[in-house]
C-alpha positions as a Markdown table, in Angstrom:
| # | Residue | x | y | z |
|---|---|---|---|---|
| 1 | Unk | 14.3 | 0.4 | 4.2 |
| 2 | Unk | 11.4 | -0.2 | 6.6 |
| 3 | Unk | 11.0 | 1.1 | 9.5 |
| 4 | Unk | 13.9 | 3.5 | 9.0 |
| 5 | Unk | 15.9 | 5.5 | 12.3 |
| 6 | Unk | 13.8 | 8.2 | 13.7 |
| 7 | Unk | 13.8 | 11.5 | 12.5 |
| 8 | Unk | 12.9 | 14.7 | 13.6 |
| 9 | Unk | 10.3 | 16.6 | 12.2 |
| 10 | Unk | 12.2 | 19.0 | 10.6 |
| 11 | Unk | 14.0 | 16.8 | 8.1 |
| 12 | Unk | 10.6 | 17.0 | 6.8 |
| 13 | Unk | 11.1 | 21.3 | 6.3 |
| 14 | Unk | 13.9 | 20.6 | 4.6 |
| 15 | Unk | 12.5 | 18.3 | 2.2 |
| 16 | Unk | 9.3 | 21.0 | 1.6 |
| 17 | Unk | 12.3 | 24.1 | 1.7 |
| 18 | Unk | 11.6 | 25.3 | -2.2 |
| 19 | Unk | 7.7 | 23.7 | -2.2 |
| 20 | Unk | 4.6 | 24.5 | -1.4 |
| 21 | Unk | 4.1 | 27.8 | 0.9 |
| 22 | Unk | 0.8 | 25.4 | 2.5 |
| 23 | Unk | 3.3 | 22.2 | 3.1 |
| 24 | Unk | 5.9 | 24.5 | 4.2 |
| 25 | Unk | 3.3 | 26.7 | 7.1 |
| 26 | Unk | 1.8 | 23.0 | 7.8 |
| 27 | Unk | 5.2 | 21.3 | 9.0 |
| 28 | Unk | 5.7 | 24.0 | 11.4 |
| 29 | Unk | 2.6 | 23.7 | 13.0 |
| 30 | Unk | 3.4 | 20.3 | 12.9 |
| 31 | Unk | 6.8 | 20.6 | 14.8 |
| 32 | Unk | 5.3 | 22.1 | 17.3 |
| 33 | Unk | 3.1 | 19.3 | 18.1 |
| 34 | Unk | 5.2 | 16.0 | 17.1 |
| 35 | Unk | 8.7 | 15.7 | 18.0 |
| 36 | Unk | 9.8 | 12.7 | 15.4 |
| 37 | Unk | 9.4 | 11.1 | 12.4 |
| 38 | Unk | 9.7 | 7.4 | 11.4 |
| 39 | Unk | 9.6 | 6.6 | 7.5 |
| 40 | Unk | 8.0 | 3.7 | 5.7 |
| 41 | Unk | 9.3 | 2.0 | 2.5 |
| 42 | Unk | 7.2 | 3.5 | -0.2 |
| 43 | Unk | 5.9 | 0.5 | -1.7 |
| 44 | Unk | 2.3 | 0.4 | -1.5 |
| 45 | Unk | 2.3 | -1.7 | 1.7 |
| 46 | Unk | 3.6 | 1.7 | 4.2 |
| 47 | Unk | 0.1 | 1.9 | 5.8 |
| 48 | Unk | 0.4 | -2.0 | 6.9 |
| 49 | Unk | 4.1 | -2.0 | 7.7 |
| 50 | Unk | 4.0 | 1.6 | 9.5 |
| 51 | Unk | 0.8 | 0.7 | 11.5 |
| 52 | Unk | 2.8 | -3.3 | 12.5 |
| 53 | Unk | 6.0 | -1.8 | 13.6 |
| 54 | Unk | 4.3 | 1.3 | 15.5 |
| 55 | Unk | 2.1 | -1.0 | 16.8 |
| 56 | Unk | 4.5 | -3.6 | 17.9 |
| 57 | Unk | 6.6 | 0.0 | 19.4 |
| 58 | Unk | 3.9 | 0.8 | 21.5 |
| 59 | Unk | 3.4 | -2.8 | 23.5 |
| 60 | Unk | 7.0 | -2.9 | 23.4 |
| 61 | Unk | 6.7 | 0.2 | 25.0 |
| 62 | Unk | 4.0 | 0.2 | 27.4 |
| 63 | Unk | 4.4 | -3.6 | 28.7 |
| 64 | Unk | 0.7 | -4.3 | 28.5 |
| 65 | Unk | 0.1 | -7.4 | 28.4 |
| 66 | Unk | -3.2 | -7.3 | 28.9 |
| 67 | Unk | -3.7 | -5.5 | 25.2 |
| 68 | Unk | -1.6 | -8.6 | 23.9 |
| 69 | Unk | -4.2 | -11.1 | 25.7 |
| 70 | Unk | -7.2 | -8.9 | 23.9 |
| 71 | Unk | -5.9 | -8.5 | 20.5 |
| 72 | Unk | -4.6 | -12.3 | 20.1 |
| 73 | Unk | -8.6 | -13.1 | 21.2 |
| 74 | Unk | -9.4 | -10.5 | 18.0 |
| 75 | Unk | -7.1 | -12.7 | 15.7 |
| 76 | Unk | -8.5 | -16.1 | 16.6 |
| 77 | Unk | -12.1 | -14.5 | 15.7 |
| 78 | Unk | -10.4 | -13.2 | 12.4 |
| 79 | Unk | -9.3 | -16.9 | 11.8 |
| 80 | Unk | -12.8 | -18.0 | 12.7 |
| 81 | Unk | -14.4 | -15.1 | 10.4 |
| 82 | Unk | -11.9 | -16.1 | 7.3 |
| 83 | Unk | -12.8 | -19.7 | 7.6 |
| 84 | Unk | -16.7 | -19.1 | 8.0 |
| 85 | Unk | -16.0 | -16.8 | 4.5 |
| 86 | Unk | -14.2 | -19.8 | 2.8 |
| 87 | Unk | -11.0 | -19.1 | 3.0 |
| 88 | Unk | -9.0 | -22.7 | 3.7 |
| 89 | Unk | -6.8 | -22.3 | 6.3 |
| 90 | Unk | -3.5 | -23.0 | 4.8 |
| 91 | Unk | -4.2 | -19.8 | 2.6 |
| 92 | Unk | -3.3 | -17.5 | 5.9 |
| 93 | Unk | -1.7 | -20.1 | 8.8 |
| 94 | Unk | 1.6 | -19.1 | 7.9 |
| 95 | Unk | 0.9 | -15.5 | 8.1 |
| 96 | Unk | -1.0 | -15.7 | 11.1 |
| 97 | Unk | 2.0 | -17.5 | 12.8 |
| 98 | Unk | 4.5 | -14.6 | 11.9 |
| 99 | Unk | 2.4 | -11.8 | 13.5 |
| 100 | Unk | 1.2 | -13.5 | 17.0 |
| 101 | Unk | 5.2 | -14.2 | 17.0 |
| 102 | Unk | 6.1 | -11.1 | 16.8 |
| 103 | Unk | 3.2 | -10.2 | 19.2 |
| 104 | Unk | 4.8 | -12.6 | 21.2 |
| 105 | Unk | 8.1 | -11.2 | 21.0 |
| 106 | Unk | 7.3 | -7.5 | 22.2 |
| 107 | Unk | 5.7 | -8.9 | 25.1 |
| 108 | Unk | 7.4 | -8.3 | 28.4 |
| 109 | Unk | 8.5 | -10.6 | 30.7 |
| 110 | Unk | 8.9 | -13.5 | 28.5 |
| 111 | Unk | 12.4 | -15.0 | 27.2 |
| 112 | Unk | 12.0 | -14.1 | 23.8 |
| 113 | Unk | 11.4 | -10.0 | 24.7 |
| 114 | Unk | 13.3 | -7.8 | 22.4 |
| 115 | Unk | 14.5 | -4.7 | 22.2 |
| 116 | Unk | 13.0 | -1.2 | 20.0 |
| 117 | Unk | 16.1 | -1.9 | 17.8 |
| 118 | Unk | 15.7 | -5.3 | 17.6 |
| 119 | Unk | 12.4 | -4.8 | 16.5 |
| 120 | Unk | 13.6 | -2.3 | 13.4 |
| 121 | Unk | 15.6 | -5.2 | 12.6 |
| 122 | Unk | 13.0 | -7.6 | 12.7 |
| 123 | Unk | 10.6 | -5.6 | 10.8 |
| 124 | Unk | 13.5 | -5.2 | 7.9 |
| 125 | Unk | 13.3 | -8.8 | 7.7 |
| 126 | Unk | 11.6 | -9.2 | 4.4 |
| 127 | Unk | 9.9 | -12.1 | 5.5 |
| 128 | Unk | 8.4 | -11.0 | 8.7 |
| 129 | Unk | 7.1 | -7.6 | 7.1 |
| 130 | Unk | 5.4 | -9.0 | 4.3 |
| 131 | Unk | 4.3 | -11.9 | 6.0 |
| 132 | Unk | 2.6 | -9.8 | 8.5 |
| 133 | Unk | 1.2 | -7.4 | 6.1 |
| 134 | Unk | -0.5 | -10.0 | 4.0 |
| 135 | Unk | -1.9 | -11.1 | 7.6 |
| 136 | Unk | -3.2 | -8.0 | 7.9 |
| 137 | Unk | -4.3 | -7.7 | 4.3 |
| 138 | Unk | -6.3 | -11.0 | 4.7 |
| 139 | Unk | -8.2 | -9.6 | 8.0 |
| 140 | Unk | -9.3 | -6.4 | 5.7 |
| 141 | Unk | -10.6 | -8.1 | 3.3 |
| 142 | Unk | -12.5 | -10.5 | 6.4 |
| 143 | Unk | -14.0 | -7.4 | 7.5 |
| 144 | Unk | -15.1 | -5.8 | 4.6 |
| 145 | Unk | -16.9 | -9.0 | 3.1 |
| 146 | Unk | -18.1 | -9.3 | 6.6 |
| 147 | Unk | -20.1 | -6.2 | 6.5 |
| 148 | Unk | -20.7 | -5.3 | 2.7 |
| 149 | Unk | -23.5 | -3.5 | 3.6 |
| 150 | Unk | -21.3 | -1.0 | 5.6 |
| 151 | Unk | -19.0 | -0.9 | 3.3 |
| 152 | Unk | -20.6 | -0.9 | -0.1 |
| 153 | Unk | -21.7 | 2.6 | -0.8 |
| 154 | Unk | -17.8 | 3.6 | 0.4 |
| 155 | Unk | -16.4 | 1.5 | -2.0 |
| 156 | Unk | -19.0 | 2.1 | -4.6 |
| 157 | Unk | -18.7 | 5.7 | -4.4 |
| 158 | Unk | -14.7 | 6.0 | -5.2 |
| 159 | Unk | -14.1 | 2.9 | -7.1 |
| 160 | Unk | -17.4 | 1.6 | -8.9 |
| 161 | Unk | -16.2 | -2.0 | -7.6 |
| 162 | Unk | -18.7 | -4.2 | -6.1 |
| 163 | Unk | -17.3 | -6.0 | -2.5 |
| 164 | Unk | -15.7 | -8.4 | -3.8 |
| 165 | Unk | -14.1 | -7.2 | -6.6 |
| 166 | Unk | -12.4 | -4.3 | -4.8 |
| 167 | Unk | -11.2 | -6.8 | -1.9 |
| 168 | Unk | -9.6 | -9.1 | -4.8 |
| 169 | Unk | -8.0 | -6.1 | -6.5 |
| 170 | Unk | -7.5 | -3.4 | -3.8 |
| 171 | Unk | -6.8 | -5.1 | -0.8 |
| 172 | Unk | -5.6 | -8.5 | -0.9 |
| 173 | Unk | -2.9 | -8.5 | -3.5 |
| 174 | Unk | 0.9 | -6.8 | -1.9 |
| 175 | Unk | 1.3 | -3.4 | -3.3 |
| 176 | Unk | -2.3 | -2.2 | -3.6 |
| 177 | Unk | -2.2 | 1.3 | -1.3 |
| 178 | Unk | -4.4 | 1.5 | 1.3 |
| 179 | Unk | -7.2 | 4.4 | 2.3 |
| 180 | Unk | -10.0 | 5.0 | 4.6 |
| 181 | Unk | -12.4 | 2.0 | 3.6 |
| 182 | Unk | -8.8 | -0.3 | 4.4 |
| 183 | Unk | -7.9 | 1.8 | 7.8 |
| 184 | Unk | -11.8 | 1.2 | 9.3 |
| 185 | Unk | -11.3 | -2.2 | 8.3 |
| 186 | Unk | -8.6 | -3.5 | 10.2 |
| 187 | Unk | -9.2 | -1.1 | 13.7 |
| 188 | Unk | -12.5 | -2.6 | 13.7 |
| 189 | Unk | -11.3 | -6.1 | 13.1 |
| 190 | Unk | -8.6 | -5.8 | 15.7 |
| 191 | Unk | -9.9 | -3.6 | 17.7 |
| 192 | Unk | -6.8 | -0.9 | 17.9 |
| 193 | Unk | -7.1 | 2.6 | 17.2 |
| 194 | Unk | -5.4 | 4.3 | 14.6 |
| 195 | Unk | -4.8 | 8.6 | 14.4 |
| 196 | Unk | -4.1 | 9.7 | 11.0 |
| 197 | Unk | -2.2 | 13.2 | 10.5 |
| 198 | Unk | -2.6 | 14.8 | 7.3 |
| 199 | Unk | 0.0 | 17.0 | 5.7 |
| 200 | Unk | -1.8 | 18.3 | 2.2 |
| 201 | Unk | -3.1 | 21.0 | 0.7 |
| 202 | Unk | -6.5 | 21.7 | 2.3 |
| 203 | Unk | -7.3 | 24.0 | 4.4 |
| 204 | Unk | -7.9 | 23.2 | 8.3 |
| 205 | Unk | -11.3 | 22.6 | 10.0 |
| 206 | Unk | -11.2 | 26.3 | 11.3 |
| 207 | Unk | -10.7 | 27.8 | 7.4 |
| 208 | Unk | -6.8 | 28.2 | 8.6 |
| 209 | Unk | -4.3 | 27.0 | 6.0 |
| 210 | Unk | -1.6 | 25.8 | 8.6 |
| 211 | Unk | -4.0 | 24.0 | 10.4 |
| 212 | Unk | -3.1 | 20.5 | 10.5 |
| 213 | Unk | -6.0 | 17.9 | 10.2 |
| 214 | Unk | -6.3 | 14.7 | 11.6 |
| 215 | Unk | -8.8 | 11.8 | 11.9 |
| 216 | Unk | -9.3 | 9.0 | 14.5 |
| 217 | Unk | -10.3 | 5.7 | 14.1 |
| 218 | Unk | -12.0 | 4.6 | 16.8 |
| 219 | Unk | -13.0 | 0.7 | 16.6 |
| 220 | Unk | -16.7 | 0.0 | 16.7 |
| 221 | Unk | -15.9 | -2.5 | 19.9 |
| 222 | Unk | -14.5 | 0.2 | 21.6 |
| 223 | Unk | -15.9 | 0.9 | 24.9 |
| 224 | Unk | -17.1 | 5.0 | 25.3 |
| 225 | Unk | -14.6 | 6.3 | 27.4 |
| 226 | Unk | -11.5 | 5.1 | 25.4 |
| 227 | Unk | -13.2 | 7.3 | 22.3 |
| 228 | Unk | -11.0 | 10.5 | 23.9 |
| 229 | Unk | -8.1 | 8.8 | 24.2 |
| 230 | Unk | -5.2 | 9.1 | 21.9 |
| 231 | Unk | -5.0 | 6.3 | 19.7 |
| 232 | Unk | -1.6 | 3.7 | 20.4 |
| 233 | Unk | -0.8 | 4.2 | 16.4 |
| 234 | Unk | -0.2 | 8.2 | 14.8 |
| 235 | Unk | 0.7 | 8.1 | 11.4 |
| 236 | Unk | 1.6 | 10.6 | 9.1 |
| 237 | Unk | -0.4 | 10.7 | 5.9 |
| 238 | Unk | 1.0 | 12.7 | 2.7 |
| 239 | Unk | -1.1 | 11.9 | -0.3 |
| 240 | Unk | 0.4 | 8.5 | -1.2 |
| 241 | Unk | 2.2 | 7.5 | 1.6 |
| 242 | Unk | 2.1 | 7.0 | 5.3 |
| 243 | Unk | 5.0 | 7.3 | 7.8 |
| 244 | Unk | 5.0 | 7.0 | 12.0 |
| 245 | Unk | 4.9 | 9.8 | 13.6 |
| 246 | Unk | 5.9 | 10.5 | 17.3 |
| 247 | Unk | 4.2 | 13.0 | 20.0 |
| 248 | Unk | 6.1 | 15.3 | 21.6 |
């Protein structure tokens, strides 16, 4: 299921016990620097579902309301963007709905304000999760067609798809994994930062094979200072699949 309970790190030695000797020297470096794990259902969507519910943790979390009151201004200029690109509204309303609901829901002080385990529970719900992925999947594809120029030798590159054939077949449709051209997409378009961990096979920046590698994306809109911060959102990426990880 998504999300699942969270894990410690080492559940992920165990799985890697009789692997790879790089895996293996990588999770420990890993333990010592993340305390938990949280899985993702492996179904294509796990970057958009684990980035939602960690997400949703971290207002939840952090009771800042002020990030709620800036990243429902970035979804009404998503809807403005999506309509400008000639998408009819009644295409994404519904999806829309489900996500500043659940925005809406983490948000403290109100009467609807749930709890972490709620919130597992709610992002379960088959209908909230894939409503709020194809949300999500819609304001990707917004961003990219926005700025094709940016985009296109990216795309180009890895896929030999124009713009708008790789949104129609690699981002818009459920199931369709996600990489780096998706990520910058959407933390530009809402304007939340996103730290991806990798745990694969290459070797670290330093040479080192247990090093552990990570990349942040920083949102365009993002004013200097926050570039040091640590992103709200740390997920795990094994080649394939992404999962929420949790800082020590």
């Amino acid at each position: 299921m998504h999300p699942s309970r969270k894990e410690p790190i080492s559940v992920l030695a165990a799985e890697y016990e009789s692997g790879n000797p790089v895996f293996k020297a990588k999770i420990e470096k890993l333990a010592s620097l993340y305390g938990a794990i949280r899985r993702a259902r492996g179904d294509g969507n796990c970057f958009f579902r684990s980035f939602m519910f960690s997400y949703l943790e971290y207002i939840l979390e952090t009771k800042n309301g002020a990030e709620v009151a800036r990243v429902l201004k970035s979804v009404e200029s998503c809807k403005r963007a999506l309509i400008g690109l000639g998408y009819a509204e009644f295409t994404f309303e519904d999806f829309l709905a489900v996500f500043v609901e659940q925005l809406e829901s983490v948000l403290p002080g109100t009467t609807s304000s749930i709890s972490v385990d709620t919130l597992v529970d709610r992002c379960r719900d088959q209908y909230v999760s894939n409503y709020v992925v194809m949300f999500f999947r819609f304001v990707t594809s917004c961003e990219i067609r926005q700025r094709a120029d940016f985009f296109e030798p990216f795309i180009y590159g890895t896929s030999n798809l124009t713009v708008q054939q790789f949104c129609k077949a690699s981002v818009e449709p459920m199931g369709e994994e996600s990489d780096h051209v998706h990520i910058t997409a959407l933390t530009d378009a809402l304007g939340v930062p996103v730290r991806v961990v990798y745990l694969d096979r290459s070797l670290g920046d330093s040479g080192k094979v247990a090093e552990v590698n990570h990349h942040d994306f920083i949102p365009a809109s993002s004013p200097s200072p926050e570039k040091s911060a640590v992103p709200p959102v740390t997920l795990l990426y094994r080649p394939g699949h992404y999962d929420i990880l949790y800082a020590k």
